[in-house]
N, C-alpha and C positions, 0 to 999 in steps of 0.2 A: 355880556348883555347885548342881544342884537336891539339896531337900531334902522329902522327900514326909511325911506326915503318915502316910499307913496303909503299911507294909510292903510290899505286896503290889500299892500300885499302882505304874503305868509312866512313865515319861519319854520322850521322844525331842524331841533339838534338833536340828533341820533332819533331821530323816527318820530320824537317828542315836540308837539306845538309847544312854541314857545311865545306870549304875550310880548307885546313891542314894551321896546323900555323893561323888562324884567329879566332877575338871570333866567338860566338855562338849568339850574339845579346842578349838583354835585355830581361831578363825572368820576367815576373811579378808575384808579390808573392800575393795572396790571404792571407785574415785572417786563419788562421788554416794552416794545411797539402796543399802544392805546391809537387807535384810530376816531379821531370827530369828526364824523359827518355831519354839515349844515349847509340845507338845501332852502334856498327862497327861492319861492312864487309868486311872480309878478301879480299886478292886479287885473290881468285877464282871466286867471286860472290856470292858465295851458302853461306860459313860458316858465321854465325853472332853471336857474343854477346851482351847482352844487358846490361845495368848498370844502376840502380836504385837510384836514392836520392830525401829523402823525408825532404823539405826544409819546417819547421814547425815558421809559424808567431805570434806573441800572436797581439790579437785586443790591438788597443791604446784607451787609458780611453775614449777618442773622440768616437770611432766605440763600444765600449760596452753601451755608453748611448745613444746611435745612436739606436743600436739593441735592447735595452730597452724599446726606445720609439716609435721603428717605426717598428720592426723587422726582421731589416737588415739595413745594412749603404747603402747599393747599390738604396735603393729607392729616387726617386729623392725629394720629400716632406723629405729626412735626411740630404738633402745636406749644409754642414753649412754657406750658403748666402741665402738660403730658411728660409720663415717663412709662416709655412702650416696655422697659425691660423691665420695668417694678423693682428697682435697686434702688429706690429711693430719692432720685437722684432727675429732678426737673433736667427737660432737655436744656432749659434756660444756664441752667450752672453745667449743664455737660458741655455747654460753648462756649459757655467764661472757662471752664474749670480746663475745658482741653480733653473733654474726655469723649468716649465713645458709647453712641444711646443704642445703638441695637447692632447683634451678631456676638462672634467673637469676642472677648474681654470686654464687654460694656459694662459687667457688673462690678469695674474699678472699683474700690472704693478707696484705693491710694492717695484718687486726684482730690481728693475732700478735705479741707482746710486743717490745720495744726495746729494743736494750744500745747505751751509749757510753762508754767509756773515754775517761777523765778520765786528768790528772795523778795522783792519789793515790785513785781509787775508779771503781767500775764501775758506772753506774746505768743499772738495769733498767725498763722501765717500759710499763706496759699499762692498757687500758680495761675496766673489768668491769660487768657487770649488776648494781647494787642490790639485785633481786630473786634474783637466783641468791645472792647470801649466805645464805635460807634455806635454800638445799637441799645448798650445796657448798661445802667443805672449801677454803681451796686453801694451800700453803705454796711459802714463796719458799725455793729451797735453791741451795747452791753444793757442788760439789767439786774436788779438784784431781786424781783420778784418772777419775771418770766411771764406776766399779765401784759395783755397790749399795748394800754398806754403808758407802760415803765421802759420801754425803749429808749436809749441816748445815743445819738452818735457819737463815736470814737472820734476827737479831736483829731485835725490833720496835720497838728505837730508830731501827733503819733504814730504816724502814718510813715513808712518809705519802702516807694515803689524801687522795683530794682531793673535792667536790662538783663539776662539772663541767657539771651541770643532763641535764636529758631521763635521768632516773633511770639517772646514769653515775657510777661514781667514777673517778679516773684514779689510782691506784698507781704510786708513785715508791719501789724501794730501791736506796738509795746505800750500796752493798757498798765497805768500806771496803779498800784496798790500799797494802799497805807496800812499800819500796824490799825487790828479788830474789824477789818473789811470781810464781812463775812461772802458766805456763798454768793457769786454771782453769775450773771451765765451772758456767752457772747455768740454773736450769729453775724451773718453776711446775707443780707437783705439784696435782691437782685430783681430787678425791672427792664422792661423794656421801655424805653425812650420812644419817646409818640413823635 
């Protein structure tokens, strides 16, 4: 929020007047080097300074396997509800899951979660990226109708993550099942973290 000394003199952040005492509005930060320029004009009109800050972002593990594999996050075939190969398969869970979204063997479908029924429990169980934990969200749920608001998450006593090496965890949930538990159905719910 600039604050001017003489009344009369001007502001402008990024080219944009800016009202004394008011912010500047919402600067968007690119991956890398964001440049601010704010230049005041004294109260003659003529004199002006300029002020420089170079606001430096690092890509999220998300946007480096984005530019890895598409190169650049900004292309729409990177966007993570997009799946450029049509395998079914959101680039979103091709980053958790480890897999590959376009070319050669993209159309894995190995890297895609595992269920085996047990005698008394249903254990789920998949591969995920290390790295994708900063960026995404993800929850184990089950339901028994498969309608939107029947979703529950999987208890985290249920839950154990594994070390597995080559920056992999292997998740294992063993959903527990009681005698006349009829049909239900389980999923891996995956978001990106804001």
């Amino acid at each position: 929020t600039p604050t001017r000394a003489q009344s009369d003199a001007t502001g402008k952040v990024n080219a944009i007047v800016v009202a004394p005492g008011s912010p500047c509005g919402a600067i968007p930060l690119i991956t890398g080097i964001t440049t601010i320029t704010t230049v005041v004009t004294a109260q003659d009109g003529t004199t002006a300074r300029t002020y420089t800050v170079n606001v430096t972002r690092e890509s999220t593990a998300f946007e480096s396997w984005q530019i890895a594999n598409f190169g650049s996050s900004d292309t729409p075939d990177a966007a993570g509800r997009e799946d450029p190969d049509h395998d079914g398969i959101s680039n979103l869970l091709e980053f958790l899951l480890k897999g590959i979204p376009v070319g050669i063997n993209s159309s894995d479908r190995s890297i895609l979660p595992e269920g085996i029924l047990t005698d008394n429990a249903f254990v789920f169980t998949f591969r995920q990226s290390r790295a994708a934990s900063q960026d995404l969200s993800t929850v184990i749920e089950t339901s028994s109708t498969f309608t939107a608001s029947d979703w529950t998450p999987v208890a985290s006593e249920h839950i154990r993550i594994e070390d597995i090496g080559n920056s992999t965890d292997l998740v294992t949930a063993t959903i527990p099942r009681g005698p006349g538990v009829g049909t239900f159905f389980v999923r891996l719910k995956v978001e990106a973290k804001e």
